[in-house]
N, C-alpha and C positions, 0 to 999 in steps of 0.2 A: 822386523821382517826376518832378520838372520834366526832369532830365538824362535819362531813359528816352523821357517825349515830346518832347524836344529830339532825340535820338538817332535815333529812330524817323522823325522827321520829314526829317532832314538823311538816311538812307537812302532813305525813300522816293522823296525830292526825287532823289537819285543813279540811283535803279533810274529814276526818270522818265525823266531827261535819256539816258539810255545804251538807253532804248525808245523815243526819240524818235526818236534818233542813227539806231538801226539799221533805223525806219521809213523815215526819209529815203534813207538809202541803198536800202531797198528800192524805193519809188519812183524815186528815179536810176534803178536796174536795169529797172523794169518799165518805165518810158520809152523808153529806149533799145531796150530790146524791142521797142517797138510800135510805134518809128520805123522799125527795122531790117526789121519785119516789113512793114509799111505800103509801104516801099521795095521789097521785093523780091517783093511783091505786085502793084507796080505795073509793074516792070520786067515781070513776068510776060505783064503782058496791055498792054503797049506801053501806059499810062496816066503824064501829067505827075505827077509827085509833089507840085508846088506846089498850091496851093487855088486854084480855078478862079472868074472871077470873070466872074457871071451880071448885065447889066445890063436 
């Protein structure tokens, strides 16, 4: 019984780490997206892509 919830646990913990993995990579992706997107939204309408600083 101990070796079943030892097992179970040590899977679970694996299916974590490899849905953690392939969140992170998603995020990477979707960054990059929004940067990409951000950039060539800006280029569009002649706008700096830097943040613009209001004093």
């Amino acid at each position: 019984m101990i070796e079943n919830t030892h097992h179970d646990a040590t899977r679970r913990h694996l299916l974590l780490a490899a849905a953690m993995e392939e969140l992170a990579k998603f995020e990477r992706k979707e960054s990059e997206f929004r940067q990409k997107d951000r950039q060539e939204r800006a280029a569009e309408l002649h706008l700096p892509v830097d943040a613009i600083n209001v004093q």
